[in-house]
ZANU-526816 format. One record per atom (N, C-alpha, C, O): residue number from 1; residue in three letters; chain; atom name; x, y, z. Coordinates in steps of 0.02 Angstrom, whole numbers, plus 50000, padded with zeros to 5 digits. Layout:
N
ATOM   seq   type   mol   atom       u       v       w
ATOM   NUM    ALA     A     CA       X       Y       Z
...
END
This chain:
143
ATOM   seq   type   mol   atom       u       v       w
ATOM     1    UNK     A      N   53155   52905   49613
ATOM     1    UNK     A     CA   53133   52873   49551
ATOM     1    UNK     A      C   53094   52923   49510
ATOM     1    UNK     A      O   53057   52967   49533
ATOM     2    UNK     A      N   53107   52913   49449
ATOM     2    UNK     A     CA   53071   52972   49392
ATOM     2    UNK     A      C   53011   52932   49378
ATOM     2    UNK     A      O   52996   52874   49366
ATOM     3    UNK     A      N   52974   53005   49386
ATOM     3    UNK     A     CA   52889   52992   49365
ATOM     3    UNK     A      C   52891   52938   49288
ATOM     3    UNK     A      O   52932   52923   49246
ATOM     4    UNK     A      N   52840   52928   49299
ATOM     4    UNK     A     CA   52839   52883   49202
ATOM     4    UNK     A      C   52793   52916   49161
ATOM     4    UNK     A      O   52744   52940   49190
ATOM     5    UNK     A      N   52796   52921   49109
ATOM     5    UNK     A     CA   52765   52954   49046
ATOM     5    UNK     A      C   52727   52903   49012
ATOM     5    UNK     A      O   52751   52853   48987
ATOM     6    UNK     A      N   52649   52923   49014
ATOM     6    UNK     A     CA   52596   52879   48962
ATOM     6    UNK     A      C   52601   52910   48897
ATOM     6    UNK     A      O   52577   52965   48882
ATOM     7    UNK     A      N   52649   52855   48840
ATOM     7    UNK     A     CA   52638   52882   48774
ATOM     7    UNK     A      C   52613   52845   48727
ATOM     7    UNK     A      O   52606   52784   48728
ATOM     8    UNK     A      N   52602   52878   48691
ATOM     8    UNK     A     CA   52574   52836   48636
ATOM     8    UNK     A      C   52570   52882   48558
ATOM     8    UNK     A      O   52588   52941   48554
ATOM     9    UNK     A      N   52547   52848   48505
ATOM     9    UNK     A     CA   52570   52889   48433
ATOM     9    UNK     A      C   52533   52866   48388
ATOM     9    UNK     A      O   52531   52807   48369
ATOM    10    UNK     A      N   52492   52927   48360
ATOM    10    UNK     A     CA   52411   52907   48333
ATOM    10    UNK     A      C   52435   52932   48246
ATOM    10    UNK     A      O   52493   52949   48236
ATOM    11    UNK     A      N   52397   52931   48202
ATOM    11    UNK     A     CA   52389   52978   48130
ATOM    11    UNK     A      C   52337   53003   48147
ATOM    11    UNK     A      O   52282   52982   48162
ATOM    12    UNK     A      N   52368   53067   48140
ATOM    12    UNK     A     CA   52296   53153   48105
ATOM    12    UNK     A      C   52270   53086   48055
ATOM    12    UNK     A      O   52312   53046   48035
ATOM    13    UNK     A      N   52206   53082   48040
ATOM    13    UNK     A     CA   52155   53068   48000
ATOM    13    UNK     A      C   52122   53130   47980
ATOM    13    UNK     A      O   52110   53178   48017
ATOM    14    UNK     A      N   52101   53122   47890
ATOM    14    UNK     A     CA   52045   53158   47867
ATOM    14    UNK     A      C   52003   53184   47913
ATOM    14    UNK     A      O   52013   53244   47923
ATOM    15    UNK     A      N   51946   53152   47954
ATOM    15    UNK     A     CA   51902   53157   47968
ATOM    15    UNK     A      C   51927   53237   48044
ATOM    15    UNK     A      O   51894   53279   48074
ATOM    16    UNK     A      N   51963   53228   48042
ATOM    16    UNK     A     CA   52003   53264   48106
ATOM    16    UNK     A      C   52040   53338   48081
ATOM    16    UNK     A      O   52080   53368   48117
ATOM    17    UNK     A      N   52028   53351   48041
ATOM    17    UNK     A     CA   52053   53382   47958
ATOM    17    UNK     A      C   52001   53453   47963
ATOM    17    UNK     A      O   51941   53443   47976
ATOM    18    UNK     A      N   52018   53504   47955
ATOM    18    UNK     A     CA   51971   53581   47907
ATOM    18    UNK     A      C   51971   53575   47859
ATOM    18    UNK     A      O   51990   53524   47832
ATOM    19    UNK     A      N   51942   53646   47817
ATOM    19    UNK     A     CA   51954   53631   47731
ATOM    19    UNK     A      C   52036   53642   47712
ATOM    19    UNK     A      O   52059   53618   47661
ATOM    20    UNK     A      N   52072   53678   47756
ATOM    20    UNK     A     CA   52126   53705   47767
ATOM    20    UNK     A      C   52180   53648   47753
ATOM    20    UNK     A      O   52233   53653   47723
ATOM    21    UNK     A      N   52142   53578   47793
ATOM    21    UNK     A     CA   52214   53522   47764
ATOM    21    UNK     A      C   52241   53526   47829
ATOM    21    UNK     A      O   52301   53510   47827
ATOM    22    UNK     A      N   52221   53543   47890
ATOM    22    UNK     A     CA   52245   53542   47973
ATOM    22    UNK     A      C   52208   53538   48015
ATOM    22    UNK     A      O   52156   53571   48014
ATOM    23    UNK     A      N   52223   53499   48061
ATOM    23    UNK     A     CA   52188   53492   48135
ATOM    23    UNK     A      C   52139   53528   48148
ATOM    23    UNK     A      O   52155   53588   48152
ATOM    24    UNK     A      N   52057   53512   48161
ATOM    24    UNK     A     CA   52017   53558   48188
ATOM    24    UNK     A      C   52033   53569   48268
ATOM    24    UNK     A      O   52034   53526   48312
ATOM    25    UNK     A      N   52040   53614   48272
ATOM    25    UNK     A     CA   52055   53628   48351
ATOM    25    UNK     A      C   52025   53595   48408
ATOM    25    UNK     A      O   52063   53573   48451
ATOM    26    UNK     A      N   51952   53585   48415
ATOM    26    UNK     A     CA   51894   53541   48428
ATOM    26    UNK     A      C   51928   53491   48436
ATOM    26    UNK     A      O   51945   53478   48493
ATOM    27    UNK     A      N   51946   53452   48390
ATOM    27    UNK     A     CA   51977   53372   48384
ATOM    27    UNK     A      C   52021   53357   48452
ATOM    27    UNK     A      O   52015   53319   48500
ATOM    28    UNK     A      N   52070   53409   48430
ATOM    28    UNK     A     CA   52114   53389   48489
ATOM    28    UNK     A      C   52098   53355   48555
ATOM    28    UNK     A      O   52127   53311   48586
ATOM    29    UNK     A      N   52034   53396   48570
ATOM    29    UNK     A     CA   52017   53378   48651
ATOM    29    UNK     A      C   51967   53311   48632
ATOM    29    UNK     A      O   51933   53292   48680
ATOM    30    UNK     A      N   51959   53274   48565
ATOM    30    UNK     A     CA   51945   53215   48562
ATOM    30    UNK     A      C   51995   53168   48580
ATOM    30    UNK     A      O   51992   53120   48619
ATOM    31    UNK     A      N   52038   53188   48546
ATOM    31    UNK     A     CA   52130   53172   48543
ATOM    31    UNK     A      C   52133   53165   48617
ATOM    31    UNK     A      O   52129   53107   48637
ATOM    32    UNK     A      N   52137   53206   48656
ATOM    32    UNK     A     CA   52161   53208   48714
ATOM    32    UNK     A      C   52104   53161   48762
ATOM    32    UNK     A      O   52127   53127   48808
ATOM    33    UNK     A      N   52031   53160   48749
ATOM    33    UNK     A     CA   51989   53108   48774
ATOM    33    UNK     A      C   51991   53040   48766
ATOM    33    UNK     A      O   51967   53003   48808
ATOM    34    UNK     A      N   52023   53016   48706
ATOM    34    UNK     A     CA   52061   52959   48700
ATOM    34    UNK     A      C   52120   52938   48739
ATOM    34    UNK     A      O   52124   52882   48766
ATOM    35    UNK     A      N   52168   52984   48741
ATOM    35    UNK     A     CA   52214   52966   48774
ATOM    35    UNK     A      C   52221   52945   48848
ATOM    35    UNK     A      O   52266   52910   48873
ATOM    36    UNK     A      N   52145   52985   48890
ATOM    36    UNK     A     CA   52141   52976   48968
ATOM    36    UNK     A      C   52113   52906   48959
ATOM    36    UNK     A      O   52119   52868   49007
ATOM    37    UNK     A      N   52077   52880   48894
ATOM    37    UNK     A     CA   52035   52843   48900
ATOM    37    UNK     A      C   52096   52749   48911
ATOM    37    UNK     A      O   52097   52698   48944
ATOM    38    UNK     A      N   52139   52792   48846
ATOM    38    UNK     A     CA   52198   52719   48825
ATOM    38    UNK     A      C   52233   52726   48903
ATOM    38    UNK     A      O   52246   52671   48930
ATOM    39    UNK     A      N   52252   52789   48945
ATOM    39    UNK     A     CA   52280   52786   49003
ATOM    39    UNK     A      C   52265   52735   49073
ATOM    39    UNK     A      O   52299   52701   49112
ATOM    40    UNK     A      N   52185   52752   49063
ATOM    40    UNK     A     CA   52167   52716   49108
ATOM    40    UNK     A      C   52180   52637   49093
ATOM    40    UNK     A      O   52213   52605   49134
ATOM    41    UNK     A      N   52150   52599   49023
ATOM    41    UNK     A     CA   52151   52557   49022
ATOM    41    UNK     A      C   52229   52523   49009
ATOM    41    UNK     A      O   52241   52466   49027
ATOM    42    UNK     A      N   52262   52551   48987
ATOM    42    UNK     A     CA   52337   52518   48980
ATOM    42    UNK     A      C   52375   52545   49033
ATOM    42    UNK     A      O   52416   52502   49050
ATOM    43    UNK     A      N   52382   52592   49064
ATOM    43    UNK     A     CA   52417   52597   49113
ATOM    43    UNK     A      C   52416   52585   49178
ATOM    43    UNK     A      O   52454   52558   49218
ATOM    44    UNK     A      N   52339   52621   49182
ATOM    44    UNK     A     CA   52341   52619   49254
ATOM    44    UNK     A      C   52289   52544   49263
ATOM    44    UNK     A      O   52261   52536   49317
ATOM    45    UNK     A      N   52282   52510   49226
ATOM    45    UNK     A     CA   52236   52459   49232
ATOM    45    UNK     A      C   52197   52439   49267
ATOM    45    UNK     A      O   52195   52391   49306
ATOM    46    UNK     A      N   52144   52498   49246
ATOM    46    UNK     A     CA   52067   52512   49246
ATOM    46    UNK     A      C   52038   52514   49213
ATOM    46    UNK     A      O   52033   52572   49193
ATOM    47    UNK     A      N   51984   52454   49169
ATOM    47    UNK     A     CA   51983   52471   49125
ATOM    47    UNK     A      C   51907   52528   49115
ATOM    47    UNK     A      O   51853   52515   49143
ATOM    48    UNK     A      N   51917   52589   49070
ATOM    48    UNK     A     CA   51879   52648   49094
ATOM    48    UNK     A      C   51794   52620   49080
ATOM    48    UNK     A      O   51748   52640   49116
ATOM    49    UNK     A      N   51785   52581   49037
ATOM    49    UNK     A     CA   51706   52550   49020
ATOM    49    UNK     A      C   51685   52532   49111
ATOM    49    UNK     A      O   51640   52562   49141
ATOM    50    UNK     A      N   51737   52470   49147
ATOM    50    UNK     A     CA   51709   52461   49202
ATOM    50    UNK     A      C   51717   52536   49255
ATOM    50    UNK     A      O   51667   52544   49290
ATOM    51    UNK     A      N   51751   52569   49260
ATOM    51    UNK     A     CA   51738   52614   49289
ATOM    51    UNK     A      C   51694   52670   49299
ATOM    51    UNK     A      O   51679   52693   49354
ATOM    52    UNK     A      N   51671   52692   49232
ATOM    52    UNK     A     CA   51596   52724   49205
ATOM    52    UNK     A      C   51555   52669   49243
ATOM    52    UNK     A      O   51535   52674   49301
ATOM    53    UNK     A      N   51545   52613   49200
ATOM    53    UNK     A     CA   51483   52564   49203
ATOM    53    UNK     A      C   51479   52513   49275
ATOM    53    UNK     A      O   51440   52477   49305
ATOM    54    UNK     A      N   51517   52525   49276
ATOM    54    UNK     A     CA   51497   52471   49343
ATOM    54    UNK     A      C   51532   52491   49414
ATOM    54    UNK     A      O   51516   52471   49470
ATOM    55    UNK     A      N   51576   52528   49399
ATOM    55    UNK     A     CA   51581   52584   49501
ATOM    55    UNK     A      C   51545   52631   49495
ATOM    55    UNK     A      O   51529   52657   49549
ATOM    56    UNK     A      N   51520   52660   49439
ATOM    56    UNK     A     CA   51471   52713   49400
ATOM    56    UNK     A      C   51518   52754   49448
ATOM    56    UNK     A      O   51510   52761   49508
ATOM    57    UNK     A      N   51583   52787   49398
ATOM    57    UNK     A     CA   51599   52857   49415
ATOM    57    UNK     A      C   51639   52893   49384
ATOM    57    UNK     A      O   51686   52853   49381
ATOM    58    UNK     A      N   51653   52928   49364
ATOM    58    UNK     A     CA   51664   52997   49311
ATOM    58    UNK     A      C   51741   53029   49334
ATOM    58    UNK     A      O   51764   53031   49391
ATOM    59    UNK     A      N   51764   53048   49285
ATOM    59    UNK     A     CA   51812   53099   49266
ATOM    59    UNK     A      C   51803   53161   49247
ATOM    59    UNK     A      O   51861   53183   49242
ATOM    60    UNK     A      N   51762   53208   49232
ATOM    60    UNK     A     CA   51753   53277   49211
ATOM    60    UNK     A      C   51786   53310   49206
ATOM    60    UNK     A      O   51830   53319   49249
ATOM    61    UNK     A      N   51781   53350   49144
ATOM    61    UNK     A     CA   51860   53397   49152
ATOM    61    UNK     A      C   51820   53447   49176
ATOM    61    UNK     A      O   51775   53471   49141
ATOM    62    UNK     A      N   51837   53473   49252
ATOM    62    UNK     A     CA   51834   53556   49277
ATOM    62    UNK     A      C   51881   53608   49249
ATOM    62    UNK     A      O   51867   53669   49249
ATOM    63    UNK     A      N   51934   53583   49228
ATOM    63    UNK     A     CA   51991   53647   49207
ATOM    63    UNK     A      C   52034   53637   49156
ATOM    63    UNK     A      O   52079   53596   49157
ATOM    64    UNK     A      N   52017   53688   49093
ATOM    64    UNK     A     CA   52072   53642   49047
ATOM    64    UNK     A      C   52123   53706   49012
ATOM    64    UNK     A      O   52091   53756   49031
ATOM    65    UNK     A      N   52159   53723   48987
ATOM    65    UNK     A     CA   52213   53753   48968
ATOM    65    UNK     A      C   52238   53738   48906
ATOM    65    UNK     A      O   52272   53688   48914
ATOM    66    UNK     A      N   52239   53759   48834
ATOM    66    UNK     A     CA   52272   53716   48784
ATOM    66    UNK     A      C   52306   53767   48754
ATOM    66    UNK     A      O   52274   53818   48743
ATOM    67    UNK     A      N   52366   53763   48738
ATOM    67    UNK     A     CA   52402   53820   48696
ATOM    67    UNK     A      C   52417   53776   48621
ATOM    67    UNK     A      O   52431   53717   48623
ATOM    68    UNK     A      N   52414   53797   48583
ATOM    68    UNK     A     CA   52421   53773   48515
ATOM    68    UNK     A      C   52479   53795   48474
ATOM    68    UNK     A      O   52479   53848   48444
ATOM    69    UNK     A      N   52519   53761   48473
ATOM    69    UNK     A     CA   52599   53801   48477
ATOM    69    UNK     A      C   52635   53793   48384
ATOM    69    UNK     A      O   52684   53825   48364
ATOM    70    UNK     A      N   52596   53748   48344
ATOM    70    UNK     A     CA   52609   53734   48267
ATOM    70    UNK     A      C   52538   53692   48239
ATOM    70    UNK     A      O   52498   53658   48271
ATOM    71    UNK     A      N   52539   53708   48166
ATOM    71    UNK     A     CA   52484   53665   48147
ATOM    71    UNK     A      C   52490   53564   48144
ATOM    71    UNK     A      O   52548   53542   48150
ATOM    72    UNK     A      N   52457   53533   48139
ATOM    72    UNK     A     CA   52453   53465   48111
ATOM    72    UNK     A      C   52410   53459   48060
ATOM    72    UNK     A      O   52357   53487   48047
ATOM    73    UNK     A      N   52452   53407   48026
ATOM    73    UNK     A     CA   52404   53387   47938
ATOM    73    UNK     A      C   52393   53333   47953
ATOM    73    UNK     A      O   52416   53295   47995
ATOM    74    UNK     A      N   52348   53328   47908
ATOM    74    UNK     A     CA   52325   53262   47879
ATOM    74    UNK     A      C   52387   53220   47875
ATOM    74    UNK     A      O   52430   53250   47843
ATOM    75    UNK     A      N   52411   53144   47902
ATOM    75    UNK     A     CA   52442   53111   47890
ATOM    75    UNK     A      C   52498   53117   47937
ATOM    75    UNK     A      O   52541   53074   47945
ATOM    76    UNK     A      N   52496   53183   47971
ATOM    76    UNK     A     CA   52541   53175   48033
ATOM    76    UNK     A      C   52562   53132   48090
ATOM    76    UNK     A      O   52512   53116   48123
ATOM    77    UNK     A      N   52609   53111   48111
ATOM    77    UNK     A     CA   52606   53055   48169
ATOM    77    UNK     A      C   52615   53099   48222
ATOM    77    UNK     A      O   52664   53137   48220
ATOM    78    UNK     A      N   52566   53100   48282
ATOM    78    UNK     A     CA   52553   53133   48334
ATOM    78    UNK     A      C   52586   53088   48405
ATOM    78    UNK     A      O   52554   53044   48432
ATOM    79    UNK     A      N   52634   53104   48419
ATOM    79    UNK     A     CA   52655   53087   48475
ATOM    79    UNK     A      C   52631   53109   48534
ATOM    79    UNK     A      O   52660   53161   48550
ATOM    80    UNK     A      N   52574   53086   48588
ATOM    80    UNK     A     CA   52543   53115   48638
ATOM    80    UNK     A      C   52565   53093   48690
ATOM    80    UNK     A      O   52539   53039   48704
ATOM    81    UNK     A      N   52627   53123   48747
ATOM    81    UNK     A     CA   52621   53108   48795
ATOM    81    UNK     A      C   52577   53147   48868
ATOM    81    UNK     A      O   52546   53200   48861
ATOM    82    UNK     A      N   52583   53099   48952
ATOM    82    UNK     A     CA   52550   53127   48978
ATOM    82    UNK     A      C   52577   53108   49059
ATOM    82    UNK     A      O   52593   53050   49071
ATOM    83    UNK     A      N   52579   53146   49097
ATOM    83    UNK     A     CA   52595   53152   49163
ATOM    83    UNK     A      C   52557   53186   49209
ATOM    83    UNK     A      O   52533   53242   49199
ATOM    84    UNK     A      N   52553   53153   49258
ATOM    84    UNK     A     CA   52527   53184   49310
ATOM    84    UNK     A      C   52558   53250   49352
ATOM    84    UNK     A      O   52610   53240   49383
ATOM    85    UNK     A      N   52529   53310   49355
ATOM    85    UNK     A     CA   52567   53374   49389
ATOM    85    UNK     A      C   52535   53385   49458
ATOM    85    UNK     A      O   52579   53400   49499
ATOM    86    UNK     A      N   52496   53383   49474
ATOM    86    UNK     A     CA   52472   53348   49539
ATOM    86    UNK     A      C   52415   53291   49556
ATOM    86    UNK     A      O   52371   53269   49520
ATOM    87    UNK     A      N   52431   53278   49618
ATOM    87    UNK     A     CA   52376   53227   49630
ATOM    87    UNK     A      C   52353   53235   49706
ATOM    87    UNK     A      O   52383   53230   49760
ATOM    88    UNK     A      N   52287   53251   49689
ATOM    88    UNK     A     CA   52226   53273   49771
ATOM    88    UNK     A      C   52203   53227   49779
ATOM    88    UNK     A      O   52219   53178   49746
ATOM    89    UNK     A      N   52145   53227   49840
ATOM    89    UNK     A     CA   52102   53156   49859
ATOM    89    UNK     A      C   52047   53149   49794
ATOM    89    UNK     A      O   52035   53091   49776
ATOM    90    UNK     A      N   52018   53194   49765
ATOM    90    UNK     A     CA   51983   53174   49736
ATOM    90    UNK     A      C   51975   53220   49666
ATOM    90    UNK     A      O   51922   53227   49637
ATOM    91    UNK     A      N   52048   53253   49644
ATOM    91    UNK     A     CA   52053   53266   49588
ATOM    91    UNK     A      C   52134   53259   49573
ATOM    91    UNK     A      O   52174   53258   49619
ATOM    92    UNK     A      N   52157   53252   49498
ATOM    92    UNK     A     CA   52214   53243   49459
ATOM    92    UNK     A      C   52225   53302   49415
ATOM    92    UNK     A      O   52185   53329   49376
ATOM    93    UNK     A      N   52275   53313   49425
ATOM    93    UNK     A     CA   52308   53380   49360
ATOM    93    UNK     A      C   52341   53343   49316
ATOM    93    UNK     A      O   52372   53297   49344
ATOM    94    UNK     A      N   52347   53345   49247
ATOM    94    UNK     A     CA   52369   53336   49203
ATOM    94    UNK     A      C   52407   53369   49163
ATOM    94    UNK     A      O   52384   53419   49136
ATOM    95    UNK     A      N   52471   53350   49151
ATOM    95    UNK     A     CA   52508   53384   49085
ATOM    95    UNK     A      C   52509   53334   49015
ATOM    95    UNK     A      O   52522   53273   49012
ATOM    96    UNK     A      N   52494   53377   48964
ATOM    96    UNK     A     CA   52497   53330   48899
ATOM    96    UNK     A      C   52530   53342   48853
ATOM    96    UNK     A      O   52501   53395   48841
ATOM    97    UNK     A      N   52570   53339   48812
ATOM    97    UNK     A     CA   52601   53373   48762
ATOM    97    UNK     A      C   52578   53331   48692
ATOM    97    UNK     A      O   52554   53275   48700
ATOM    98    UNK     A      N   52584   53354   48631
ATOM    98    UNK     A     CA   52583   53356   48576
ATOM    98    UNK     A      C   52620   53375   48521
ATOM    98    UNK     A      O   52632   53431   48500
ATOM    99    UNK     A      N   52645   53295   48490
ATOM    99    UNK     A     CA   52717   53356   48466
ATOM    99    UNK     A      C   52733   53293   48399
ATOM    99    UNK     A      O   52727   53232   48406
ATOM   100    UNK     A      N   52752   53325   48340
ATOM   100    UNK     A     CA   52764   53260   48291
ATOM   100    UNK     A      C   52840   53309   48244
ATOM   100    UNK     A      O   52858   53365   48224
ATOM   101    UNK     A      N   52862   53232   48252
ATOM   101    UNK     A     CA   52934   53260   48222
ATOM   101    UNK     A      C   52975   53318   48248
ATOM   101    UNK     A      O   53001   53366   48220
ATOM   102    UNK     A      N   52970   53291   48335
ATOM   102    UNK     A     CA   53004   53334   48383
ATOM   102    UNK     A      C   52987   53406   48408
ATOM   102    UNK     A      O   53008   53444   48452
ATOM   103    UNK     A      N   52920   53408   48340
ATOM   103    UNK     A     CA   52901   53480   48346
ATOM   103    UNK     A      C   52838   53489   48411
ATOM   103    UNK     A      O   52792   53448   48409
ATOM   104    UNK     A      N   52837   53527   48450
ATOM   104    UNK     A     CA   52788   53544   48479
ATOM   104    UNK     A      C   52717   53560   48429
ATOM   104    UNK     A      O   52712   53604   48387
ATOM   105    UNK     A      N   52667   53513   48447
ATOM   105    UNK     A     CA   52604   53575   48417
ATOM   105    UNK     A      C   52554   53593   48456
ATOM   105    UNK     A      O   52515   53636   48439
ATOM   106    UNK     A      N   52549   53552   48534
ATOM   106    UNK     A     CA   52477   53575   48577
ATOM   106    UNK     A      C   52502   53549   48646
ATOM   106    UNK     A      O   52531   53496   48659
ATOM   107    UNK     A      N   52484   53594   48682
ATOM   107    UNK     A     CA   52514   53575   48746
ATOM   107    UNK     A      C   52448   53596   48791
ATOM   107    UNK     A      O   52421   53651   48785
ATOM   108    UNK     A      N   52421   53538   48843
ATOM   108    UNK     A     CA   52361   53549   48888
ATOM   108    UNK     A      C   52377   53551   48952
ATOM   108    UNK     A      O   52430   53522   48968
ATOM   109    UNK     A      N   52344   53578   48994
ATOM   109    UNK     A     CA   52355   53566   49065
ATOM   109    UNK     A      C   52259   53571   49096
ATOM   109    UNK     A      O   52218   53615   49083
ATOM   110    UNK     A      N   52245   53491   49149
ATOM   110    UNK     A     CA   52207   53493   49142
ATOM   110    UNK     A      C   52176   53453   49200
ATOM   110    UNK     A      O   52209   53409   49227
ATOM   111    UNK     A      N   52123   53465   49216
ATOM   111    UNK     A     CA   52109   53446   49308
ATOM   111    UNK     A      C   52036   53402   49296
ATOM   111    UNK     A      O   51980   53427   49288
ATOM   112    UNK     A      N   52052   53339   49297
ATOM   112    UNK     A     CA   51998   53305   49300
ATOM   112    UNK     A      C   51967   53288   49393
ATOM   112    UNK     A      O   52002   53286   49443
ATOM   113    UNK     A      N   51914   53282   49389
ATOM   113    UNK     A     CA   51880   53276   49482
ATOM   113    UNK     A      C   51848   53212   49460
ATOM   113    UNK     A      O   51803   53209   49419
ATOM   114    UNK     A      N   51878   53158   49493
ATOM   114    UNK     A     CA   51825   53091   49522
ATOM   114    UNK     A      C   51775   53121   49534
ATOM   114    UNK     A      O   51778   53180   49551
ATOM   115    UNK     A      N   51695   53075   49528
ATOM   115    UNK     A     CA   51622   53100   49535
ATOM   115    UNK     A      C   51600   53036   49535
ATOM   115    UNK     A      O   51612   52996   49490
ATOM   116    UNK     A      N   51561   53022   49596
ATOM   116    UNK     A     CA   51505   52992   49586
ATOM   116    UNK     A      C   51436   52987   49510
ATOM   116    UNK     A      O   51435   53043   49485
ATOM   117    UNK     A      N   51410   52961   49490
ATOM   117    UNK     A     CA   51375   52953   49454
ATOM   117    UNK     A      C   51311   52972   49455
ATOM   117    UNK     A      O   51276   53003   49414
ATOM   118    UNK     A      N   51296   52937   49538
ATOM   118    UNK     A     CA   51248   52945   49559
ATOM   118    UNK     A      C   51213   53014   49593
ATOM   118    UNK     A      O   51152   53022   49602
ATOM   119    UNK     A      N   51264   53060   49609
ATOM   119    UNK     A     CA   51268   53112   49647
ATOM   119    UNK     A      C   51294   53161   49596
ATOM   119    UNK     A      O   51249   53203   49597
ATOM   120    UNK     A      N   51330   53178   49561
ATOM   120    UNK     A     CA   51376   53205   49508
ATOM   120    UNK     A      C   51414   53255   49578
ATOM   120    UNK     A      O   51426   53314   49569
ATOM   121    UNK     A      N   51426   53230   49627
ATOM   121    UNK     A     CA   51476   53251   49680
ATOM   121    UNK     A      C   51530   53233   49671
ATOM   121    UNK     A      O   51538   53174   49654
ATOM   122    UNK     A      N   51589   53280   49681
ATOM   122    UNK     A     CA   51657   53249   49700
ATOM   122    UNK     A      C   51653   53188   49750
ATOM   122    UNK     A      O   51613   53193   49796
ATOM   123    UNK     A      N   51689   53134   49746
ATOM   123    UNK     A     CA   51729   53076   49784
ATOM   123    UNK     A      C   51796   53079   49785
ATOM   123    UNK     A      O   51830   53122   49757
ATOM   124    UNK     A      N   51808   53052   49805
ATOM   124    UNK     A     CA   51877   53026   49830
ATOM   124    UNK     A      C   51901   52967   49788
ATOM   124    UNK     A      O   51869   52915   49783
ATOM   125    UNK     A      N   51976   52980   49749
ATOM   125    UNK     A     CA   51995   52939   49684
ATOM   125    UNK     A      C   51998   52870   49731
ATOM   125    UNK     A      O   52019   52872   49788
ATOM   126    UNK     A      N   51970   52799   49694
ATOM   126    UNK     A     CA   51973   52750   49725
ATOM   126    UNK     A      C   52058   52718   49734
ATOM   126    UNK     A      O   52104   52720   49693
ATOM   127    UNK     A      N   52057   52693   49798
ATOM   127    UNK     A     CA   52116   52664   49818
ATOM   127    UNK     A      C   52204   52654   49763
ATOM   127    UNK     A      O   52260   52680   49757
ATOM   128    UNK     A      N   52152   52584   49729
ATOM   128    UNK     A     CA   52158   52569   49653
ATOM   128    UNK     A      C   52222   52628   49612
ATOM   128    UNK     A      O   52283   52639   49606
ATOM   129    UNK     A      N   52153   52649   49592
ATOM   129    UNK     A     CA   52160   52723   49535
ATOM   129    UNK     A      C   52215   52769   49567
ATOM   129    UNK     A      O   52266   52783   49537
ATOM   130    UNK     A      N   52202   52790   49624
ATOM   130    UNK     A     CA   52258   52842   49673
ATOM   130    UNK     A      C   52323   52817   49648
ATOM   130    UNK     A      O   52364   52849   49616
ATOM   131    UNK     A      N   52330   52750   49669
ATOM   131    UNK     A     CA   52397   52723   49683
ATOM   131    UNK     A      C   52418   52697   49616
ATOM   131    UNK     A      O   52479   52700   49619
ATOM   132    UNK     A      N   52397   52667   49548
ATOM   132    UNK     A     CA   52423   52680   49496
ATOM   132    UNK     A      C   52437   52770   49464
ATOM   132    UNK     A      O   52489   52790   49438
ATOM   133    UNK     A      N   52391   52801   49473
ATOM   133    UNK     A     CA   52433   52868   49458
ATOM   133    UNK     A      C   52470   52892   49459
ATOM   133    UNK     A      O   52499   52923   49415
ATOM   134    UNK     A      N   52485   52877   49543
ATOM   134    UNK     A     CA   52576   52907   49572
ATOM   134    UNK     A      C   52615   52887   49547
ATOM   134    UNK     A      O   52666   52915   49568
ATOM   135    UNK     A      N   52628   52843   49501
ATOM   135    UNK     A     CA   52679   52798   49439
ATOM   135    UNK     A      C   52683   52874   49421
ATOM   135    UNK     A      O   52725   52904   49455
ATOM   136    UNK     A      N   52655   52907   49383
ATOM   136    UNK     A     CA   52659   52956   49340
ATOM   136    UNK     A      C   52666   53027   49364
ATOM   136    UNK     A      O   52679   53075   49328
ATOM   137    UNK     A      N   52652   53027   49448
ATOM   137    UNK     A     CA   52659   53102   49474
ATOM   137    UNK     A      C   52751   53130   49458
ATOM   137    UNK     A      O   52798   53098   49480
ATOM   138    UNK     A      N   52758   53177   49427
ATOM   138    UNK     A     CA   52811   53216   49414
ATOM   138    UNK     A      C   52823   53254   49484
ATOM   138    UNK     A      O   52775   53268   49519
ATOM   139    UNK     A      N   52902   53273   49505
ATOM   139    UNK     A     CA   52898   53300   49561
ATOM   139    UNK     A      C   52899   53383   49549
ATOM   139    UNK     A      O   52912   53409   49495
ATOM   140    UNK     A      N   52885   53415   49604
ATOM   140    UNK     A     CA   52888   53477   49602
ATOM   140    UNK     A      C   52918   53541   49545
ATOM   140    UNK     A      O   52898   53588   49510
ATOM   141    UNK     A      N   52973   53507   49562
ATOM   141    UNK     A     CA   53031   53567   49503
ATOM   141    UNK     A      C   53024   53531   49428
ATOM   141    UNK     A      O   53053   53565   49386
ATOM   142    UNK     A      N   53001   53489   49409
ATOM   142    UNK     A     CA   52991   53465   49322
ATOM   142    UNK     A      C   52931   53502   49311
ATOM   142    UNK     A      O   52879   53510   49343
ATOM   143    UNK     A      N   52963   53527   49238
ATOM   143    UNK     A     CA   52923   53569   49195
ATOM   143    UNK     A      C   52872   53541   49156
ATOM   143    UNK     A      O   52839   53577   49119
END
């Protein structure tokens, strides 16, 4: 069975904008903090408020990677998808792409670690969370 793809398709807004009339680079990884955020809660159905607030525990990005491959404007429709490239006991790799009107413009690769709250220690991804992910683990040989 083929992994599944979390997508979804936002507008570049002004506010997300240089004087230039394109994407502040910065943004993106707002862009992309949204998207783990809509992931959790529409996909993997968790929703991320109770997971912060009430298992009190964290996602952190330890490792992130972004190549920026074309610009985005103002008014662009941003197609963001996202898959899982591996999955440990108590961290997730991420692939993300970014791409409007077929075009590539930002591509991430990116290792979030479950954490306690209380400890800011690695844990172990809860039961739950583990086993909706693997929906999305890609196998070995996909790019």
């Amino acid at each position: 069975m083929a992994a599944e793809l979390f997508e979804i398709e936002d507008t570049v807004r002004f506010c997300q904008c240089d004087p230039a009339g394109i994407v502040f680079f910065p943004q993106y990884l707002v862009m992309l903090n949204t998207l783990h955020e809509r992931w959790f809660n529409e996909a993997l159905g968790v929703p991320y408020h109770t997971y912060i607030g009430e298992r009190r525990l964290g996602v952190p990005t330890v490792r992130l990677e972004c190549d920026f491959t074309a610009v985005s404007r103002h008014g662009d429709r941003l197609r963001q998808r996202l898959s899982v490239a591996k999955l440990g006991r108590s961290s997730v790799e991420l692939a993300v792409d970014f791409s409007s009107g077929g075009e590539l413009r930002a591509r991430f690769r990116q290792v979030l670690v479950c954490t306690s709250l209380a400890t800011h220690r690695a844990v172990a991804l809860p039961d739950d969370v583990r086993q909706a992910m693997q929906r999305f683990l890609r196998s070995a040989d996909a790019p």
